[in-house]
C-alpha positions as CSV (number, residue, x, y, z in Angstrom):
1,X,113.7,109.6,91.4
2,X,112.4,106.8,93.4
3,X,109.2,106.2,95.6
4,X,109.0,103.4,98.2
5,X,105.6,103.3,99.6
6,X,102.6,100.6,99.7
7,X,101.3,101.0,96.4
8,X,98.1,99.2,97.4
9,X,96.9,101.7,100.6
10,X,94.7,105.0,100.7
11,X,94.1,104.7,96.5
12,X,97.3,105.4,95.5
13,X,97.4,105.0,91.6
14,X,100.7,104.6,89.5
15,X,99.5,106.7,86.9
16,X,98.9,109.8,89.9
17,X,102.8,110.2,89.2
18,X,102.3,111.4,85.5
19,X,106.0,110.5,85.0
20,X,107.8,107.8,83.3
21,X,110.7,105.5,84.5
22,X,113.3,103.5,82.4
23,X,114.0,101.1,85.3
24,X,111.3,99.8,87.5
25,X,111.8,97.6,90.8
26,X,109.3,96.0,91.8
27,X,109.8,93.5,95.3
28,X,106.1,92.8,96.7
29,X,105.8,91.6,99.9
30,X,105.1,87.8,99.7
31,X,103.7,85.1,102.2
32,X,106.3,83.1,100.2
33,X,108.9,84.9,102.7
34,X,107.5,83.8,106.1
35,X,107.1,80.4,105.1
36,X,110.8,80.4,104.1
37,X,112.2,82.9,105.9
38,X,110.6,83.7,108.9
39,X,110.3,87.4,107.7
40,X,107.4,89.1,109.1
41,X,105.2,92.2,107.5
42,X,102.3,94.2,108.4
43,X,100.2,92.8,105.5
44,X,101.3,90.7,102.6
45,X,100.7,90.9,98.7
46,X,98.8,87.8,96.3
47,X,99.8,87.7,92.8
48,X,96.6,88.9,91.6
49,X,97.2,92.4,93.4
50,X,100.4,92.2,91.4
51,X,99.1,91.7,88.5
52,X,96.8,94.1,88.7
53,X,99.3,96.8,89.3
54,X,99.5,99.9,86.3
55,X,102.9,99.4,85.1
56,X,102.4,99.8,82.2
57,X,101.1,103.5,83.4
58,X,104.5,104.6,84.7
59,X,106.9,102.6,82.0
60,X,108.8,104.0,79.3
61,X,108.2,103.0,75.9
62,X,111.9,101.3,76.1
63,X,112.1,100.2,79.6
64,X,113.2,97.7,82.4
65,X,110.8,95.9,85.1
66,X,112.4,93.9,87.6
67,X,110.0,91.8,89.4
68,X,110.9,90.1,92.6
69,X,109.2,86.8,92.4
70,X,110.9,84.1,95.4
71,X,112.2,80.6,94.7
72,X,109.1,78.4,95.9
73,X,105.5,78.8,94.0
74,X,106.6,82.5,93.2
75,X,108.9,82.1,90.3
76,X,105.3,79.7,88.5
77,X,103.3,83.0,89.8
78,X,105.8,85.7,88.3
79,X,106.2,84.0,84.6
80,X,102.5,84.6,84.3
81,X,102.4,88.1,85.4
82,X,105.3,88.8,82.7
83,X,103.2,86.8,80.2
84,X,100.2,88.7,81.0
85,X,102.1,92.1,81.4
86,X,104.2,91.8,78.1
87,X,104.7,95.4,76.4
88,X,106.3,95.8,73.3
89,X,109.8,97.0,74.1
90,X,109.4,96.3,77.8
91,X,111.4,93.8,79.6
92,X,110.7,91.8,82.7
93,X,113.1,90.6,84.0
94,X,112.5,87.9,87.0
95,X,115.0,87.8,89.6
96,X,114.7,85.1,93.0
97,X,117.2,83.3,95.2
């Protein structure tokens, strides 16, 4: 099962799923990507709305959470959301280009 969607529009809530997943991808639209890119989206996502997504709602006790963080300021800005999102046996994994 999978679910693509803005997680931050109409008061969508993580734990509204009532499901756990073993493997969670998370690749938030960043400003980071027009400024380096030249890739262009409706509205973009700051680290604090990142951090302040529920993960922890929708994660298995033993899971994965890949975070897609950039290569500028974003890599800084995704070591602290894994520092501040740490779980006991939760991974987060950071991955950029």
């Amino acid at each position: 099962m999978y679910i693509r969607c803005d997680l931050l529009a109409n008061n969508f809530t993580l734990s509204s799923l009532d499901c756990e997943f073993d493997v969670i991808l998370i690749e938030p639209p960043l400003e980071e990507y027009k400024r380096t890119n030249g890739i262009h989206f409706d509205r973009y996502v700051t680290w604090e709305e990142v951090m302040k997504l529920d993960v922890e709602s929708i994660a298995a006790q033993r899971s994965f959470v890949f975070l897609w963080c950039g290569s500028a300021e974003g890599l800084d800005q995704g070591r602290a959301v894994r520092q501040t999102k740490k779980r006991k046996r939760k991974l987060i994994i950071l991955f950029s280009v």
